[in-house]
C-alpha positions as CSV (number, residue, x, y, z in Angstrom):
1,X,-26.4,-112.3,70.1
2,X,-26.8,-115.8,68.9
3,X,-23.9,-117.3,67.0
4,X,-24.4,-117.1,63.0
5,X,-24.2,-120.1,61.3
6,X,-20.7,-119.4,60.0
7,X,-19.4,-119.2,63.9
8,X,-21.3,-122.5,64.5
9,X,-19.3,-124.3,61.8
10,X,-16.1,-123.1,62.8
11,X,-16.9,-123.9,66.2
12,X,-17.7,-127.4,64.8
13,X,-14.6,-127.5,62.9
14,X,-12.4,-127.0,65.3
15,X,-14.0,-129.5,68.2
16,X,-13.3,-132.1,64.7
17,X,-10.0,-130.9,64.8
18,X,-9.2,-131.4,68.2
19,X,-10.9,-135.0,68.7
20,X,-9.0,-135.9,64.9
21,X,-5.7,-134.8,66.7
22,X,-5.9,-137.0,69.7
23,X,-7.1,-139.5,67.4
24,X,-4.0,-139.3,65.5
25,X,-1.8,-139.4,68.7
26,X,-3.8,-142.9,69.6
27,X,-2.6,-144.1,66.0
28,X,0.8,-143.1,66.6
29,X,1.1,-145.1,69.6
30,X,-0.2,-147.7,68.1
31,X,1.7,-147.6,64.9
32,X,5.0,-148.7,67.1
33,X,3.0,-152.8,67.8
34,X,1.5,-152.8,64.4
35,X,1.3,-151.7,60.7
36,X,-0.7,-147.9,60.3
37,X,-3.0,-150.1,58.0
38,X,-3.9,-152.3,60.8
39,X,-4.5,-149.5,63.1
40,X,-6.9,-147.7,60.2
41,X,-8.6,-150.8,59.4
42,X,-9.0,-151.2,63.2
43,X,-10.0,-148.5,64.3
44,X,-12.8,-147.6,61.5
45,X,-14.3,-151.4,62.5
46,X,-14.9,-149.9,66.0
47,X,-16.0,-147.0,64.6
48,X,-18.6,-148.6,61.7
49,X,-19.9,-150.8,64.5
50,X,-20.6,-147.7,66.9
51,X,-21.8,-145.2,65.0
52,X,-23.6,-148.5,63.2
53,X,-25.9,-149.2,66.4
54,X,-26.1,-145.2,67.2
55,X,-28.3,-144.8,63.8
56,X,-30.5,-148.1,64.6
57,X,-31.1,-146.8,68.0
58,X,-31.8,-143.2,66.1
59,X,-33.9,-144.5,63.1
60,X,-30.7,-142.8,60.7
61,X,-30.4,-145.9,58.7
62,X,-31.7,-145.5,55.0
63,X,-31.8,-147.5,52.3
64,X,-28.1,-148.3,50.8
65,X,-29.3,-147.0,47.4
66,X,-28.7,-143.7,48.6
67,X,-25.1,-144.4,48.1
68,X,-25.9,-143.7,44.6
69,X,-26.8,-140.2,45.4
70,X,-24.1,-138.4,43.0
71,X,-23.0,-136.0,46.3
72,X,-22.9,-139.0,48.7
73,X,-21.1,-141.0,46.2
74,X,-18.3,-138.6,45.3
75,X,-17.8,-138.1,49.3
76,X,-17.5,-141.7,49.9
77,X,-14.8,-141.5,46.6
78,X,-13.3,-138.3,47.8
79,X,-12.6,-140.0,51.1
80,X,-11.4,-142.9,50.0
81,X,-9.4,-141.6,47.2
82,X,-7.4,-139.1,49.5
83,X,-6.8,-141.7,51.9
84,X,-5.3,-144.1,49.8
85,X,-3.1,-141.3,48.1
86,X,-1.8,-139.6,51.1
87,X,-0.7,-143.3,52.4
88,X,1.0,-143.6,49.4
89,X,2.5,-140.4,49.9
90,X,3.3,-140.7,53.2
91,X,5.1,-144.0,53.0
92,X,7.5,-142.1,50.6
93,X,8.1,-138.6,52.0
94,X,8.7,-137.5,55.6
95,X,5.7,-136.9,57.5
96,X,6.6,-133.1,57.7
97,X,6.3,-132.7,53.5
98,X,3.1,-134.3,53.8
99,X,1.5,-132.1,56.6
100,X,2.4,-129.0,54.9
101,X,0.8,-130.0,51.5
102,X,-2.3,-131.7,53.0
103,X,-2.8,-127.9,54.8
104,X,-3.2,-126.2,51.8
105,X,-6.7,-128.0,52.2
106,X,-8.7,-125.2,53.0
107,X,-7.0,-123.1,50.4
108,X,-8.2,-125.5,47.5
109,X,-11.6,-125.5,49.2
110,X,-11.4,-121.7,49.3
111,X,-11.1,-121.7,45.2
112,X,-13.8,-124.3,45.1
113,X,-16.1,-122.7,46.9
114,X,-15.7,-119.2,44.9
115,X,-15.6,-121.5,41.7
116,X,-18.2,-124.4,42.0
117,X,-20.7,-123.0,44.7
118,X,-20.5,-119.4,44.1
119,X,-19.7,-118.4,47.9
120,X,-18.1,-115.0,48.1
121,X,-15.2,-114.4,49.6
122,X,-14.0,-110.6,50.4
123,X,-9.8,-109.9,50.1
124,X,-9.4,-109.7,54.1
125,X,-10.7,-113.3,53.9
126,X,-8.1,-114.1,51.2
127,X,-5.5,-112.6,53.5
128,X,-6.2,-114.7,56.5
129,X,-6.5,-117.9,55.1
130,X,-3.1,-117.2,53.3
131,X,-1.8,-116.1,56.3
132,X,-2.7,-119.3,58.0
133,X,-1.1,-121.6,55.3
134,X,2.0,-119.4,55.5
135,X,2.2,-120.4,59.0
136,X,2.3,-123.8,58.3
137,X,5.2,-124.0,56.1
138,X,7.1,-122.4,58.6
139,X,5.9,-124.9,61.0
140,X,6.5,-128.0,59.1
141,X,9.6,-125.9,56.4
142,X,9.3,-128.6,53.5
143,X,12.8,-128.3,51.9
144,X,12.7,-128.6,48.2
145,X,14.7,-131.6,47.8
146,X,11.3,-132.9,49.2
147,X,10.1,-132.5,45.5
148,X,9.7,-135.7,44.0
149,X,6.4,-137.6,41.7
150,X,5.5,-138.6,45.4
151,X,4.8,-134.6,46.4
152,X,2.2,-135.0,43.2
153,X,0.3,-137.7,44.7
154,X,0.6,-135.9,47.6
155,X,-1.2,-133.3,46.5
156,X,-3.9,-135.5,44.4
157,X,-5.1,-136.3,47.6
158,X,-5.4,-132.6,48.4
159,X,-7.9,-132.6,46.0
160,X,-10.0,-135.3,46.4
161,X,-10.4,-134.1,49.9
162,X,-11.3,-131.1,48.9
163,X,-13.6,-132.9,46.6
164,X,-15.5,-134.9,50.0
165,X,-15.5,-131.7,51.6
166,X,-17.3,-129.4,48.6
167,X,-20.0,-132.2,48.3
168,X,-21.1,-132.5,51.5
169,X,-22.5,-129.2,51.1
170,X,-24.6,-130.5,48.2
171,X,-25.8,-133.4,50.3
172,X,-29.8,-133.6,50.9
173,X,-31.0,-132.4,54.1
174,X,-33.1,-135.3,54.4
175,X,-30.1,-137.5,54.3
176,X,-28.6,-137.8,58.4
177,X,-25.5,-136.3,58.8
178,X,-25.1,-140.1,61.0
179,X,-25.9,-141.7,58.0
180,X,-23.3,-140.3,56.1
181,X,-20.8,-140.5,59.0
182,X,-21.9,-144.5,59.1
183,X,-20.6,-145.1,55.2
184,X,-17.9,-143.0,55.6
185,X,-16.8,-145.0,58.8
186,X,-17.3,-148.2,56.4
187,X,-15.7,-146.5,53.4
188,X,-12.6,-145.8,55.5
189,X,-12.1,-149.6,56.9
190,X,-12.8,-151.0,53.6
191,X,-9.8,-149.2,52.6
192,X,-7.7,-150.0,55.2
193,X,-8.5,-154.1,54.7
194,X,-7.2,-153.4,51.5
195,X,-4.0,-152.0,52.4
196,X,-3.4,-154.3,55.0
197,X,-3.9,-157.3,52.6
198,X,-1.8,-155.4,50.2
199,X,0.8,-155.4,52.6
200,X,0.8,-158.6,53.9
201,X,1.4,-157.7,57.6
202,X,-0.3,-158.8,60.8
203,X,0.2,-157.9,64.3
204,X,-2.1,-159.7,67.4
205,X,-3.6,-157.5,69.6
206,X,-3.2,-156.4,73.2
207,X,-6.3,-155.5,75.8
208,X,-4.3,-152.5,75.9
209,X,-4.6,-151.8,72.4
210,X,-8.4,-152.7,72.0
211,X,-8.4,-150.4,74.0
212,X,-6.7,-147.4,72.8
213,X,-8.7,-148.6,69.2
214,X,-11.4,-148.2,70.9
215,X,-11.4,-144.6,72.2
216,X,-9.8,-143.4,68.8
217,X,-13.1,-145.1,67.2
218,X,-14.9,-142.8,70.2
219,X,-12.7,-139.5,68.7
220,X,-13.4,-140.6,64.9
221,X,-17.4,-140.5,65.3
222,X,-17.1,-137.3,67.0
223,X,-14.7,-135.8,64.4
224,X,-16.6,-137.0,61.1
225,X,-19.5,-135.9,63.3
226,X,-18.5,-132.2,64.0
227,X,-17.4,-131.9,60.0
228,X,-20.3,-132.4,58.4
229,X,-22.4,-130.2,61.0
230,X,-19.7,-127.6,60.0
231,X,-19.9,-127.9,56.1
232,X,-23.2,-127.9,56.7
233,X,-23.7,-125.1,58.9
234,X,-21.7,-122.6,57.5
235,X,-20.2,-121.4,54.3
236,X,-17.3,-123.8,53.1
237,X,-15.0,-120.9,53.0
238,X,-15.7,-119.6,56.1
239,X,-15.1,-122.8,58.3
240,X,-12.2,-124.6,56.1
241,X,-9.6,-122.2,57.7
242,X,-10.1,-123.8,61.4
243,X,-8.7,-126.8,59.7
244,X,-5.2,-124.9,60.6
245,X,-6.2,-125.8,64.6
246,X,-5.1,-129.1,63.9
247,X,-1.4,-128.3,63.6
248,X,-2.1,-126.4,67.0
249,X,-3.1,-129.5,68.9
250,X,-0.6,-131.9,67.1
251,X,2.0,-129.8,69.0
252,X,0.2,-129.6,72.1
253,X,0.1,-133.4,72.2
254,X,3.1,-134.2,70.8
255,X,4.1,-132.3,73.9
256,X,2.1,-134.0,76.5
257,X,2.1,-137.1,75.0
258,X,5.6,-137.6,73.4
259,X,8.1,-135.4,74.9
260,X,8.1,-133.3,71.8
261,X,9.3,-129.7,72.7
262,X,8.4,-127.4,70.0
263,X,11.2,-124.6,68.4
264,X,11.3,-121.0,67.8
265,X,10.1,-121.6,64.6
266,X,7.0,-123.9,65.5
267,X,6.1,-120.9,68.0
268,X,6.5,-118.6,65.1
269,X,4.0,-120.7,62.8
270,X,1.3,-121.3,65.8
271,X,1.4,-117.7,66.4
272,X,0.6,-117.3,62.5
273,X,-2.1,-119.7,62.6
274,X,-4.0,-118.8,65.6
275,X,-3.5,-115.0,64.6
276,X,-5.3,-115.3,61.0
277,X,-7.8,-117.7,62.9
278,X,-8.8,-115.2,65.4
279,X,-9.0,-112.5,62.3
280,X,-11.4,-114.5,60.2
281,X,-13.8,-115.3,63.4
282,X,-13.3,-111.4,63.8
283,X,-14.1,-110.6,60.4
284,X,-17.4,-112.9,60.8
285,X,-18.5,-111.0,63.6
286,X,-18.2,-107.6,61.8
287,X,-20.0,-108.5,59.1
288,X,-22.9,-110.3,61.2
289,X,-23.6,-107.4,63.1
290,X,-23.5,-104.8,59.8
291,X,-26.2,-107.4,58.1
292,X,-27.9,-106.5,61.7
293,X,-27.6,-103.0,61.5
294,X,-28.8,-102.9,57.7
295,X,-31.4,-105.5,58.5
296,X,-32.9,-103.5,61.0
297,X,-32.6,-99.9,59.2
298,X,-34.4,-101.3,56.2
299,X,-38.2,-99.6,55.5
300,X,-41.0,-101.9,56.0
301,X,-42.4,-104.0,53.4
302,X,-44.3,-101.9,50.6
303,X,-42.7,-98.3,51.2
C-alpha cells in the first residue's frame, strides 16, 4: 500500500532532521576557529549560492515581488526572527536549557494547527506528542535556576518558528518549494552578516574549513528541502513530532564525532522519543487503512 501523505512528510521530516543534525556537528567544529556568526553567515553564503544556481538551472526563480506574498513573507520573518532570538538566548543560557525549550516546537505547532488551520487531532495523538516532549526534558533536565528573562526570549523564538512552519502550509502551490528554500537560504545569511558585524569578530579561513562550510551548505539545502516537502505533504500535526529525531542523532554524533557517551538518563529520554515516534507513525497507519476499509464499503454513487 502506497505511503499516505502524512507518512511521506514524516519521512521527509526526519531525512531534514538528520542532514540538520550533521549540519550542526559541522558548526560545532567549526565554532572552536571562529565566531558561530561567522560559521551561520558562511555557511548560508554557500548555501544561497547553490541552491541559487540549482533554480536557474531548474527555471524556479520568480519574480522577487513574491516576497510580498503575506505566507512567504511571515516565513522569511518567522525564520529570521527565531534565529536571531535563539542566538540571543543561547549566548546567555547553557545550550541544554535551550534545546529543551526550542523542542516544545512541535507542541506549539500542534495547538496552531488545531487553532489556525483547523487540523484535527485525536487524544492518542495528544499523548504521543507529549510523550515525546517529556522525553526531552529528561534528556536535556533544564534545572529551574535556568529560569531567567533569557528562558522568555528563548521561548519567543519558539514561536516564530512555529510561525515559519504554520505558513508554509498556506504557501501557493505554484510558488517552488526551491524558491522558497533560495530566500530562506538568503534570509538566514543576511542575518548572520548582521550578527557578525554586530559582533565585531573575524576569523580567516582554512581549505579545511571551506571545506567543512561547504558540505554543511550541502546538508542545509537538503534539510530546508525535506521541510517544506513535509509541511507540505502532510498535516502539520502529523509530521511536527519527527522533529524529536533530531535529539536522536545529536547523540548519535555527539558520539561518533565527539567522544560524547550518553547516560542512563539520555537512554531513558531516546527510548521516550523514539517510542511515541513509532506510536504516531502507528497511529497513521491505522487510521489509513480504516479510511480504506470505509472507502471501499461505501455504496456507489446515487444509491
Amino acid at each position: 500500500m502506497p505511503l499516505s501523505p502524512n507518512l511521506r512528510g514524516s519521512l521527509l521530516m526526519a531525512v531534514s532532521m538528520a542532514t540538520f543534525s550533521v549540519n550542526d556537528a559541522i558548526a560545532k567544529f567549526l565554532t572552536v576557529q571562529m565566531h558561530f556568526s561567522e560559521v551561520m553567515m558562511l555557511r548560508g553564503l554557500f548555501a544561497s549560492v547553490m541552491i541559487g544556481a540549482l533554480a536557474v538551472h531548474q527555471g524556479a526563480l520568480r519574480p522577487l515581488r513574491l516576497l510580498f506574498v503575506p505566507s512567504v513573507a511571515l516565513r522569511i520573518s518567522g525564520e529570521i526572527g527565531g534565529s536571531a532570538l535563539f542566538l540571543v538566548a543561547v549566548s546567555a543560557l547553557p545550550l541544554a536549557n535551550v534545546t529543551a525549550i526550542v523542542q516544545s516546537l512541535p507542541l506549539v505547532m500542534t495547538c496552531g494547527a488545531v487553532l489556525i488551520l483547523g487540523e484535527p487531532v485525536g487524544w492518542r495523538r495528544w499523548l504521543a506528542i507529549a510523550a515525546g516532549f517529556a522525553g526531552v526534558l529528561i534528556i536535556v533536565r533544564p534545572g529551574a535556576e535556568g529560569f531567567s528573562q533569557f528562558t522568555l526570549v528563548a521561548l519567543l523564538s519558539v514561536l516564530f518558528y512555529a510561525t515559519r512552519d504554520l505558513v508554509t502550509k498556506r504557501i501557493p502551490a505554484e510558488i517552488p518549494t526551491l524558491f522558497v528554500t533560495f530566500l530562506t537560504a538568503v534570509a538566514v545569511t543576511l542575518a548572520g552578516a548582521v550578527f557578525t558585524l554586530l559582533h565585531g569578530d573575524w576569523t580567516a579561513l582554512s581549505f579545511h574549513s571551506l571545506a567543512l562550510l561547504a558540505l554543511a551548505a550541502v546538508m542545509t539545502l537538503i534539510g530546508f528541502q525535506c521541510v517544506i516537502l513535509a509541511l507540505r505533504v502532510g498535516d502539520v500535526s502529523s509530521v511536527a513530532p519527527m522533529r524529536y529525531s533530531q535529539m536522536l542523532y545529536a547523540m548519535l554524533l555527539g558520539y561518533l564525532v565527539f567522544g560524547d557517551v550518553p547516560d542512563a538518563m539520555m537512554v531513558l529520554g531516546a527510548s521516550v522519543i523514539v517510542l511515541s515516534g513509532i506510536y504516531t507513525f502507528h497511529r497513521e497507519r491505522v487510521r489509513d487503512r480504516l479510511l480504506a476499509t470505509n472507502s471501499s464499503n461505501a455504496p456507489p454513487d446515487g444509491l
